[in-house]
Structures are given as C-alpha cells and as structure tokens.
DSSP file (Angstrom, degrees, kcal/mol; ACC not computed):
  #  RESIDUE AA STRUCTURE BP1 BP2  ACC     N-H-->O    O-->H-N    N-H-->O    O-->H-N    TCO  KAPPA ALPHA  PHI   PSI    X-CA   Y-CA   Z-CA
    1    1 A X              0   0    0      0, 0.0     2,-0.5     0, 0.0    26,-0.1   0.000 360.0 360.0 360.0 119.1   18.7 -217.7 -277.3
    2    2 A X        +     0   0    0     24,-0.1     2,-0.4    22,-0.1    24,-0.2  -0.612 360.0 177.6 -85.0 142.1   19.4 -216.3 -274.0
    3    3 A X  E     -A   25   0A   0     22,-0.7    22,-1.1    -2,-0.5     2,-0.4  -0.955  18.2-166.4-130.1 121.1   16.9 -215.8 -271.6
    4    4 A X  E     -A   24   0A   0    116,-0.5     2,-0.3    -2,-0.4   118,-0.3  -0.795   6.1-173.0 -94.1 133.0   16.5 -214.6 -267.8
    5    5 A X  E     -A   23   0A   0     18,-1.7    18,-3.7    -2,-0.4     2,-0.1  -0.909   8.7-164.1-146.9 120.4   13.4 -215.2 -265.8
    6    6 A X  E     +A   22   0A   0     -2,-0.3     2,-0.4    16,-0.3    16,-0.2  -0.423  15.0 165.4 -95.0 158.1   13.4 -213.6 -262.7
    7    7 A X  E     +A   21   0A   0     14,-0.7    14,-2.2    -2,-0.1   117,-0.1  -0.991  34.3  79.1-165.4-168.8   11.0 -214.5 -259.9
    8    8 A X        +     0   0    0     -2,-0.4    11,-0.3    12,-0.2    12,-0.1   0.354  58.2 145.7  86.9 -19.4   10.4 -214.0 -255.9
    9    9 A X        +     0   0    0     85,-0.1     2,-0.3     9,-0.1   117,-0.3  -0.271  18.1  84.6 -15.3 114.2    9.1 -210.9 -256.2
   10   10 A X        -     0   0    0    114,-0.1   117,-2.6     2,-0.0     2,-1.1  -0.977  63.9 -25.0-174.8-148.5    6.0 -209.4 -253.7
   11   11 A X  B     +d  127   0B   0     -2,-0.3     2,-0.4   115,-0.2   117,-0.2  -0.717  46.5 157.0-101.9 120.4    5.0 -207.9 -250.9
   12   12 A X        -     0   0    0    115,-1.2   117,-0.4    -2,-1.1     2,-0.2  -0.966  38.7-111.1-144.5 165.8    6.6 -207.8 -247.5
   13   13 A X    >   -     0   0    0     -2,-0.4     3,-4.0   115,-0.2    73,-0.2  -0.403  53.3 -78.9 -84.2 133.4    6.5 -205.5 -244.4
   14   14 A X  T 3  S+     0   0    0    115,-1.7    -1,-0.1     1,-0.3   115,-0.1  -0.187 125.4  31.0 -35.1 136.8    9.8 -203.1 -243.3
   15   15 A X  T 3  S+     0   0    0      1,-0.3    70,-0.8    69,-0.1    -1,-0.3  -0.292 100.5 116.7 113.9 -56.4   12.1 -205.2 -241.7
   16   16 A X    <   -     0   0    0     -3,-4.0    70,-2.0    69,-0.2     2,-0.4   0.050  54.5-126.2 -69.4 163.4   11.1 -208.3 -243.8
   17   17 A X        +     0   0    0     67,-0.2    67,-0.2    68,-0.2     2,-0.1  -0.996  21.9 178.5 -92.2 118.3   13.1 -210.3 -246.2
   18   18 A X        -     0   0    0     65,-0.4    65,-1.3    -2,-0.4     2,-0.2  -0.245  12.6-156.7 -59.3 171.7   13.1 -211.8 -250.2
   19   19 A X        -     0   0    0    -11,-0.3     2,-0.4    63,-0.3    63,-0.2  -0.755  10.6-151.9-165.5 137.7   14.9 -213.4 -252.1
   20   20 A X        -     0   0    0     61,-0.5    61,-3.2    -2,-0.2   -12,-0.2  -0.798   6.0-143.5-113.4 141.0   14.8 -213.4 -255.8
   21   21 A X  E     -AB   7  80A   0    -14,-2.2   -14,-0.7    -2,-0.4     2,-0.3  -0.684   6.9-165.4 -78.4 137.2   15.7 -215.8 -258.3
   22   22 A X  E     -AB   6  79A   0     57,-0.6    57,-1.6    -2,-0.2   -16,-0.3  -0.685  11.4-168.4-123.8 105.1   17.4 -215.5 -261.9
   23   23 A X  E     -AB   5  78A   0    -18,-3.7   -18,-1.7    -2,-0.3     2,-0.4  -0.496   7.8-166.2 -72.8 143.9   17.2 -218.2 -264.1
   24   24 A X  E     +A    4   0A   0     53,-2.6     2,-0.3   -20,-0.2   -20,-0.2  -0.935  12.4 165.3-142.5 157.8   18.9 -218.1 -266.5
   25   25 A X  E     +A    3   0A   0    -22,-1.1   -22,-0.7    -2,-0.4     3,-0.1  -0.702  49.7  46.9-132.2 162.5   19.3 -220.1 -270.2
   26   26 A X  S    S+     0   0    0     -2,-0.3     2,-0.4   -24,-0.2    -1,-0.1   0.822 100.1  80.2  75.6  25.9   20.6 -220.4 -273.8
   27   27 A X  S    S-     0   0    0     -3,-0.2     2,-0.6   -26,-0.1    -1,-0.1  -0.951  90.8 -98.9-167.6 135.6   24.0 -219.4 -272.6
   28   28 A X    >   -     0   0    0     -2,-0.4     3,-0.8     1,-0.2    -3,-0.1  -0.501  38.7-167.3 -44.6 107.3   27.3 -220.5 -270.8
   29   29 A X  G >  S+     0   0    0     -2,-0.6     3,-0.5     1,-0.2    -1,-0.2   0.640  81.1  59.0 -91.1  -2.2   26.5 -219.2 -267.4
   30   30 A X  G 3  S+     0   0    0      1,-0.1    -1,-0.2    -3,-0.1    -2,-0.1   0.291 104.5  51.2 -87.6  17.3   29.9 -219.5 -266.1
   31   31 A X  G <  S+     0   0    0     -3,-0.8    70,-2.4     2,-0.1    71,-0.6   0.313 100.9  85.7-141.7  22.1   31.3 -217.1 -268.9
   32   32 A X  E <   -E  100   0C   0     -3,-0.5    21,-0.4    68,-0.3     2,-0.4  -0.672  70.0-130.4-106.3 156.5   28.8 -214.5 -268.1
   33   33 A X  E     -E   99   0C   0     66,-2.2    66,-1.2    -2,-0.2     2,-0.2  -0.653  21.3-152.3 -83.5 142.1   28.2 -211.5 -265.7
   34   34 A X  E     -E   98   0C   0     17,-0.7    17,-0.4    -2,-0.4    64,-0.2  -0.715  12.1-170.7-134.6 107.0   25.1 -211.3 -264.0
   35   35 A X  E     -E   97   0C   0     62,-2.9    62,-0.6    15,-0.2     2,-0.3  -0.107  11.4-154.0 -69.0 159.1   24.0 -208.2 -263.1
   36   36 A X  E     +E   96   0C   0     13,-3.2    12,-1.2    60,-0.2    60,-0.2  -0.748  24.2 164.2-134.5 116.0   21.0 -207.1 -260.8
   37   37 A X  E     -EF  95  47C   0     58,-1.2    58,-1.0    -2,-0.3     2,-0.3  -0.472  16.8-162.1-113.2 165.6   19.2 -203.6 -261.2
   38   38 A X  E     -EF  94  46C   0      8,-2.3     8,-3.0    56,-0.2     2,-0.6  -0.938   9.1-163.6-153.9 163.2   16.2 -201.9 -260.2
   39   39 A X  E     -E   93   0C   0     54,-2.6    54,-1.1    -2,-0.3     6,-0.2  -0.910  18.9-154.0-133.9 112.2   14.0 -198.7 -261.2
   40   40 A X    >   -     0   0    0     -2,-0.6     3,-2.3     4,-0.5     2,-0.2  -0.381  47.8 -65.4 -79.0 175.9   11.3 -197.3 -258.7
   41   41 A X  T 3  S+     0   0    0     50,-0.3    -1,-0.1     1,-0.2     3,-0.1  -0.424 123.1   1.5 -64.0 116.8    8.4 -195.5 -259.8
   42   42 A X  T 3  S+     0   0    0     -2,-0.2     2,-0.3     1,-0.2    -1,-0.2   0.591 113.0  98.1  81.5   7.5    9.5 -192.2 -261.4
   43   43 A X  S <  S-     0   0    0     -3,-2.3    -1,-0.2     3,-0.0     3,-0.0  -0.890  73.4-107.5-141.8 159.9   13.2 -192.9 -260.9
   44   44 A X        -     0   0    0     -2,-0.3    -4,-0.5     1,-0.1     2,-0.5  -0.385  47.6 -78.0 -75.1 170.8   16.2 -194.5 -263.7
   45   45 A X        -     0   0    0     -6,-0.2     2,-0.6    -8,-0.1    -6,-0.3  -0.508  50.0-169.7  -2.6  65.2   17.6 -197.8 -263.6
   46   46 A X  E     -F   38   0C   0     -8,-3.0    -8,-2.3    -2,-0.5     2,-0.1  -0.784  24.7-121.6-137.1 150.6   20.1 -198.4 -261.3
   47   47 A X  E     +F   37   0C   0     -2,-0.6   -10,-0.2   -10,-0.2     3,-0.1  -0.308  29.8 167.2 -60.7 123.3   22.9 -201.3 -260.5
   48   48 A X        -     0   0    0    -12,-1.2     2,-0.1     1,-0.3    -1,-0.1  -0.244  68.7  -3.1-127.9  36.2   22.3 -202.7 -256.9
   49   49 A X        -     0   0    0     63,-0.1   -13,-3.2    11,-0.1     2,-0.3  -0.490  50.7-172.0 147.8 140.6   24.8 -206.0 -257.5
   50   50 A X  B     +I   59   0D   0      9,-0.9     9,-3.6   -15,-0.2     2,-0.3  -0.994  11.6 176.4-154.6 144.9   26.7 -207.7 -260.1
   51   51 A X        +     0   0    0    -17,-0.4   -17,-0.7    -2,-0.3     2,-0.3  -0.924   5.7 161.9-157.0 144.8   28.5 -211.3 -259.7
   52   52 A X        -     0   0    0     -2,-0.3     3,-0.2   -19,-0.2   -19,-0.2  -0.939  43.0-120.8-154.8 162.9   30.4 -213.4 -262.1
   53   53 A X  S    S+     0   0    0    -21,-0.4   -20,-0.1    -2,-0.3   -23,-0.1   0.386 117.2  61.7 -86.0  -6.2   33.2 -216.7 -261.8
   54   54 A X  S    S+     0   0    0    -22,-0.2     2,-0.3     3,-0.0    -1,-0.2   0.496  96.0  76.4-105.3 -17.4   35.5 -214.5 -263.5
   55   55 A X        -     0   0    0     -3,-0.2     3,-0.2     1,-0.1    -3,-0.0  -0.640  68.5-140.8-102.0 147.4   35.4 -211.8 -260.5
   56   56 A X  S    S+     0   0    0      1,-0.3     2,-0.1    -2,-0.3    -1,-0.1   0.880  85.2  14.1 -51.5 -40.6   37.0 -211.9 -257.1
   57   57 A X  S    S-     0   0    0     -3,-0.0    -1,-0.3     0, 0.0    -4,-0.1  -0.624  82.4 -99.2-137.3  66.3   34.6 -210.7 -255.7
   58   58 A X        -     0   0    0     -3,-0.2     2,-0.5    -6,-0.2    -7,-0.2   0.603  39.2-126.6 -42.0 164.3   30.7 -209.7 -255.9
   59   59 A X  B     +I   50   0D   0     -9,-3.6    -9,-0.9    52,-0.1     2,-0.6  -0.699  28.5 175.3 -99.3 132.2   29.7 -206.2 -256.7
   60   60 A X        -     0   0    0     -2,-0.5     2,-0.3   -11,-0.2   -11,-0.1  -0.933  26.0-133.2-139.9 142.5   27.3 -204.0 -254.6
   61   61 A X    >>  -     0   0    0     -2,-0.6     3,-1.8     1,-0.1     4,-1.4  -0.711  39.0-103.8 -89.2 138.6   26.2 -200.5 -254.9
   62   62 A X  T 34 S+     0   0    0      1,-0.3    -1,-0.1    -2,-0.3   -14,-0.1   0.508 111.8  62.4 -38.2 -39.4   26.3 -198.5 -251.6
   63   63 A X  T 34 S+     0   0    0      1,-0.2    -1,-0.3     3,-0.0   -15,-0.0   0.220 117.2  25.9-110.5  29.4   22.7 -198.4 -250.8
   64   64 A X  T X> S+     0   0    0     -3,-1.8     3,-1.7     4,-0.1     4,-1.3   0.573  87.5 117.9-128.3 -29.7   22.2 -202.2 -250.5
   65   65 A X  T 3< S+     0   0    0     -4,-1.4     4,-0.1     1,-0.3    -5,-0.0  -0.073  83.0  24.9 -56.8 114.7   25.8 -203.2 -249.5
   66   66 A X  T 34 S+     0   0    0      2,-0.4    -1,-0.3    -3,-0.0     3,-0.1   0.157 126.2  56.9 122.4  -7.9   25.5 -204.9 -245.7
   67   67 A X  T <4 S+     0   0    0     -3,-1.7     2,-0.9     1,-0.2    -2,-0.2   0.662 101.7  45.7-106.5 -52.8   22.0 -205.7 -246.5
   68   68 A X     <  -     0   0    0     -4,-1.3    -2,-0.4    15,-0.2     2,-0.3  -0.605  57.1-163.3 -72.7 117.0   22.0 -208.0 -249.9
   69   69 A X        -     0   0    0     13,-1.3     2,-0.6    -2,-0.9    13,-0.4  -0.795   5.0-152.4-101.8 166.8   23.8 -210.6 -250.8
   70   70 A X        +     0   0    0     -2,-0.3     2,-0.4    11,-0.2    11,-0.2  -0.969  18.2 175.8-136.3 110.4   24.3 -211.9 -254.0
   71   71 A X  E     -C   80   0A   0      9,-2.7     9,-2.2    -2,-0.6     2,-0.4  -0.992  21.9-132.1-140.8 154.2   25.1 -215.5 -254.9
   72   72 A X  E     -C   79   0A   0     -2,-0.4     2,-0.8     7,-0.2     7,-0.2  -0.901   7.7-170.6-121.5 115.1   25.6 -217.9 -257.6
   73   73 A X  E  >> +C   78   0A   0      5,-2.7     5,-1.5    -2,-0.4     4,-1.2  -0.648  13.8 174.5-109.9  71.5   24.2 -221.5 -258.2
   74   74 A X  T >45S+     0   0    0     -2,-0.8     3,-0.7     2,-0.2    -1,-0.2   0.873  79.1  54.7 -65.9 -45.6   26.4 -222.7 -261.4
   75   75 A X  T 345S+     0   0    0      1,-0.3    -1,-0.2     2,-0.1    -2,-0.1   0.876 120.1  35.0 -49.7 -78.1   24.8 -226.4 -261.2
   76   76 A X  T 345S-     0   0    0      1,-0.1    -1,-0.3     2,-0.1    -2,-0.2   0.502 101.1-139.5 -12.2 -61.2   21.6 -224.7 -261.4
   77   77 A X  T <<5 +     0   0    0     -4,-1.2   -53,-2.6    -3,-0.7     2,-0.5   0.760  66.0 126.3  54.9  70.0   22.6 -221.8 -263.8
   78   78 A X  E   < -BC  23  73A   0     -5,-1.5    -5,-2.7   -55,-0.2     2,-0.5  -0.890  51.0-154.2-131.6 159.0   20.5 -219.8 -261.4
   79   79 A X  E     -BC  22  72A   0    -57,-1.6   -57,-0.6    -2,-0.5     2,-0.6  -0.852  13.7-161.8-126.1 146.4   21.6 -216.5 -259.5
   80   80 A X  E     -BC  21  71A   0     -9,-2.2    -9,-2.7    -2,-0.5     2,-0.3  -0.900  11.4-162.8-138.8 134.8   19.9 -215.3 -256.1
   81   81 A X        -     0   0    0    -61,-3.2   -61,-0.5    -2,-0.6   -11,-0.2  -0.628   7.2-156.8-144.1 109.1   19.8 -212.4 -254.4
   82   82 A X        -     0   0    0    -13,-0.4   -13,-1.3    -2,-0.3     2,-0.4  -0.329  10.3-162.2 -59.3 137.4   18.9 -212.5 -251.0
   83   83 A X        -     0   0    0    -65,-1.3   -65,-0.4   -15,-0.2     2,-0.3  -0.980  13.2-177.6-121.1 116.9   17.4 -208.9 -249.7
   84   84 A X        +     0   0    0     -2,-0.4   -67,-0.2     1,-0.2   -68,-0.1  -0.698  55.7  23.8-108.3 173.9   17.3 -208.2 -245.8
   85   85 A X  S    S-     0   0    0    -70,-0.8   -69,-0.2    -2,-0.3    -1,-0.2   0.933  83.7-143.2  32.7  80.8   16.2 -205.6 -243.8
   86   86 A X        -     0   0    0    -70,-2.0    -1,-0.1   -73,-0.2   -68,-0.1  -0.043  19.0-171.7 -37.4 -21.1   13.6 -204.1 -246.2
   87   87 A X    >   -     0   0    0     -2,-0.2     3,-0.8     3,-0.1     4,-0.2   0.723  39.8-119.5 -82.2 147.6   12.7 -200.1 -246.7
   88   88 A X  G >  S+     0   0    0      1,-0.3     3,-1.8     2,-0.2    40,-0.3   0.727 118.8  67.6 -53.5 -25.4   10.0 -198.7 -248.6
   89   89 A X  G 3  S+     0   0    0      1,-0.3    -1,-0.3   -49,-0.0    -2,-0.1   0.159  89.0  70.5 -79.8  16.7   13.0 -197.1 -250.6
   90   90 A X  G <  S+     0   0    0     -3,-0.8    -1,-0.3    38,-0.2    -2,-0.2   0.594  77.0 115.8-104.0 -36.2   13.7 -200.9 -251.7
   91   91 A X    <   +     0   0    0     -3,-1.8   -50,-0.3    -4,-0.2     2,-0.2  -0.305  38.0  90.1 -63.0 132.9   10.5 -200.8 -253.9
   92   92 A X  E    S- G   0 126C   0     34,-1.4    34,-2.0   -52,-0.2     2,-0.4  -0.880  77.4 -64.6-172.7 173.8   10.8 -201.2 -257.4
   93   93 A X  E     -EG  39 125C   0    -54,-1.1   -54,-2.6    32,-0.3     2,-0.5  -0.988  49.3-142.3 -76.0 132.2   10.9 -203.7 -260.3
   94   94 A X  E     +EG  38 124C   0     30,-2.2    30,-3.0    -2,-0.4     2,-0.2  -0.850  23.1 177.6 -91.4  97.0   13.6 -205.8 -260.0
   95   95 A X  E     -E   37   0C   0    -58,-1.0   -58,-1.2    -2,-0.5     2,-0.2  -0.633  12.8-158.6-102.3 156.5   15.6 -207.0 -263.1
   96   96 A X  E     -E   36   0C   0    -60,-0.2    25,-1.6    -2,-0.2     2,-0.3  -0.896  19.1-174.5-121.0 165.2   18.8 -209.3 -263.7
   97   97 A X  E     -EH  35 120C   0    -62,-0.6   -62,-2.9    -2,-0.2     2,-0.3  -0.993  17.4-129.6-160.6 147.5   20.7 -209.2 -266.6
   98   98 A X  E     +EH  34 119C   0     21,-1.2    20,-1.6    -2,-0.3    21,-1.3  -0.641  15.3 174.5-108.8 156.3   23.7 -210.7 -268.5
   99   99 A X  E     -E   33   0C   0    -66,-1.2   -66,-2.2    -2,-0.3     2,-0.5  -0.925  46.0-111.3-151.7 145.7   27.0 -209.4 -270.4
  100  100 A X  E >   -E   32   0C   0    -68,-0.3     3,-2.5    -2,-0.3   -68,-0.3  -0.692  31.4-124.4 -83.8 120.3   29.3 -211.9 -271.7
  101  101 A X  T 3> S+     0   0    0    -70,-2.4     4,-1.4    -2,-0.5     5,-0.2   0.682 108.2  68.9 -68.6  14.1   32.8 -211.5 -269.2
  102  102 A X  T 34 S+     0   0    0    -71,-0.6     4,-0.3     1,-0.2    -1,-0.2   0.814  91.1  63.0 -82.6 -10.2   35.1 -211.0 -272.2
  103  103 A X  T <4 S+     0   0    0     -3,-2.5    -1,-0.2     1,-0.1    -2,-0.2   0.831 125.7   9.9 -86.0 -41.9   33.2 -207.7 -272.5
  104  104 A X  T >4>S+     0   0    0     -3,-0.2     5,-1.2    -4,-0.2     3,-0.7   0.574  98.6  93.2-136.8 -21.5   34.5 -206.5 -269.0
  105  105 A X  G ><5S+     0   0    0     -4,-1.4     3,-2.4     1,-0.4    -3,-0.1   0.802  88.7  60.1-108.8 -41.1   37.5 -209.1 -267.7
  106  106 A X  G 3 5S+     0   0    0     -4,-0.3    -1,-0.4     1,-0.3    -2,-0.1   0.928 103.2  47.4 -32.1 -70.6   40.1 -206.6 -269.4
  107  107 A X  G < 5S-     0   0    0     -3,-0.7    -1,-0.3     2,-0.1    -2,-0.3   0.503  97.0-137.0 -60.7 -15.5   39.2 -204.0 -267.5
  108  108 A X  T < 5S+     0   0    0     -3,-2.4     2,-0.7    -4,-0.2    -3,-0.2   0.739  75.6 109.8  77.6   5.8   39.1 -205.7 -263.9
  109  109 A X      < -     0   0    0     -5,-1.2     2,-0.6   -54,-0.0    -1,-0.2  -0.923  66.5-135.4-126.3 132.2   35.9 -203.7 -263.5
  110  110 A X        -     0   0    0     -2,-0.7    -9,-0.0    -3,-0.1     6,-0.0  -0.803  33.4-105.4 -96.6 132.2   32.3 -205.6 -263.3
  111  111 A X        +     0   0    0     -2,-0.6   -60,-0.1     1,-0.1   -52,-0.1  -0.182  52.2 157.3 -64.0 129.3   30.0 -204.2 -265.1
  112  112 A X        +     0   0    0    -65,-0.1   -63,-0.1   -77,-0.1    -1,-0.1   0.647  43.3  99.7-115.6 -14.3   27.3 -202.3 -263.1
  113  113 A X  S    S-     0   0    0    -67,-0.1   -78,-0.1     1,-0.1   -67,-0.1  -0.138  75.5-121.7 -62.8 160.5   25.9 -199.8 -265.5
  114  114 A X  S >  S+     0   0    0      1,-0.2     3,-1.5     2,-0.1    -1,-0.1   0.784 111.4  49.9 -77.7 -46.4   22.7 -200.3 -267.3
  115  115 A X  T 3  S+     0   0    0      1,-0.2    -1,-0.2     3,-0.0    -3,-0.0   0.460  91.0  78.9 -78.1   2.7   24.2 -200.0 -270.7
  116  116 A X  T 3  S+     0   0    0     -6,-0.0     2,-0.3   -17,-0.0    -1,-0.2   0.590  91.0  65.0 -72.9 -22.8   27.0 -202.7 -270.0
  117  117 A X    <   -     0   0    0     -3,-1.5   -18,-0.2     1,-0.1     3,-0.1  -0.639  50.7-179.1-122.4 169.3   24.6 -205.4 -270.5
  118  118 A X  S    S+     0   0    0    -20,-1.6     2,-0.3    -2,-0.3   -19,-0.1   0.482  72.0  71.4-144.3  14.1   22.4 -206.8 -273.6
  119  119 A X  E     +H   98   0C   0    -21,-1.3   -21,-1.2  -116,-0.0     2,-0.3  -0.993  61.7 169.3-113.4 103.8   20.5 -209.6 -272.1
  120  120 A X  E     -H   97   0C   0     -2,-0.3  -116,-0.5   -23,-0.2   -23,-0.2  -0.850  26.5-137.6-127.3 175.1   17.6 -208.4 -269.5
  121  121 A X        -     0   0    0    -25,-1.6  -116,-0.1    -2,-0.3   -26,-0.0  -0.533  36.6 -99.2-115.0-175.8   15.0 -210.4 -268.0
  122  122 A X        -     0   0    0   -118,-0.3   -27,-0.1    -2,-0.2  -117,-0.1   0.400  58.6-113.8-110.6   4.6   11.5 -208.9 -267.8
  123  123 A X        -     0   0    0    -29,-0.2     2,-0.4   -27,-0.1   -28,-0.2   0.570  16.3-130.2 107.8 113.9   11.6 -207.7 -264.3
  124  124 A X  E     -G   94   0C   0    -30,-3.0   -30,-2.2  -117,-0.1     2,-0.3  -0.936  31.4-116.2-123.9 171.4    9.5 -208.9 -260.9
  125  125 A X  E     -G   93   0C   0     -2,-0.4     2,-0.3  -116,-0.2   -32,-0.3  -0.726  25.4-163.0-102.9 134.2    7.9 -206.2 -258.8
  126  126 A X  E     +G   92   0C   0    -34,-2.0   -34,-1.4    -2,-0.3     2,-0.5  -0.988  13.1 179.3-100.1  98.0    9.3 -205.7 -254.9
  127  127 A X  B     -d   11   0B   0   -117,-2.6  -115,-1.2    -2,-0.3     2,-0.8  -0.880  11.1-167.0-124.4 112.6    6.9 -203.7 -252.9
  128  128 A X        -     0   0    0     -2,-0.5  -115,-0.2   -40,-0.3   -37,-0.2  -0.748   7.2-154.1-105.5 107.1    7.7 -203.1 -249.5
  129  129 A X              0   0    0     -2,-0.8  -115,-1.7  -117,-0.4   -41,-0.0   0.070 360.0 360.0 -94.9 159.0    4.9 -201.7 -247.2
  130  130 A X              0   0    0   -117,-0.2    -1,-0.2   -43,-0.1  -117,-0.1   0.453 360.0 360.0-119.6 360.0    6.1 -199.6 -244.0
C-alpha cells in the first residue's frame, strides 16, 4: 500500500524559513514522481514542485522558483522541500504526492497537474504570519 506522510508544517513569521518532509512507503521510490502541491483557503490545488530520478531536472512553478528547493533522499525514501523567504501568500496546506514515472517518462514532461497523480498524502498546514 502506498503511503505519504508529510510533516514540518507551522507557523513562521515573513521572511522565515520550513522545510517539509515526505515520507514516503509501500512503493519503489526511485520509480516514482513526487510531486508537491498546495491549496490556500478559498483557492484550487496547485503544483508548486515536482522531482523524480528519472528527470533531469526538478520542477518548479513560477511563484516559488528562486525560493524553494526540492530534493530527494532515496536511502531514506523521503523527499524535502525546503521553503525560503516566506509570504503570507505561501499559506496553505501543503501536500506531496506520487505518480509512477512510466505514467509520464514518454512524454519528457513531469507531471505537475493535480490529476497526474493517484497517491496523495493528507496534507500539513503552512501558515505564515506577516
């Protein structure tokens, strides 16, 4: 059974830094995608990071890129995504999620969409005070 369990979640002041955990189980993690999303209050889903052994390169959506990084701990099968320079507009719950890379590898593209994936974890809350 696969399973994700995110954690690192809380509260920190503009400015401040997290870092989030994904653990993740019940699965090849080198033959996986792992995505990272989040949905603030009133607002959809959306992909902020994707990283996989299969990809050149990690993925980042425009309004994290040059603050988050995204890294991968295969001993571990754990995934981290470090968060700098904080803004309230950072608050959200924060999910990761997995897609098996045969699903995407064709395509050259990593998956960043919400519906790409079929594994999610149950989300920890990032709230950042200004």
């Amino acid at each position: 059974e696969v399973q994700l369990v995110e954690s690192g979640g809380g509260l920190v002041q503009a400015g401040g830094s997290l870092r989030l955990s994904c653990a993740a189980s019940g699965f090849t993690f080198d033959d996986y995608a792992i995505g990272w999303f989040r949905q603030a209050p009133g607002k959809q889903r959306e992909g902020i990071s994707c990283i996989s052994s299969n990809a050149g390169s990690p993925w980042y959506a425009e309004s994290v890129k040059g603050r988050f990084i995204v890294s991968s701990d295969s001993a571990k099968n754990t995934v981290h995504l470090q968060m700098n320079s904080l803004n309230a507009e950072d608050t959200a719950v924060y999910y990761c999620a997995a897609v098996r890379d045969s699903s995407w590898v064709e395509s050259y593209a990593l998956p960043v969409h919400e519906y790409e994936y079929d594994n999610w974890g149950q989300g920890t809350q990032v709230t950042v005070s200004s």
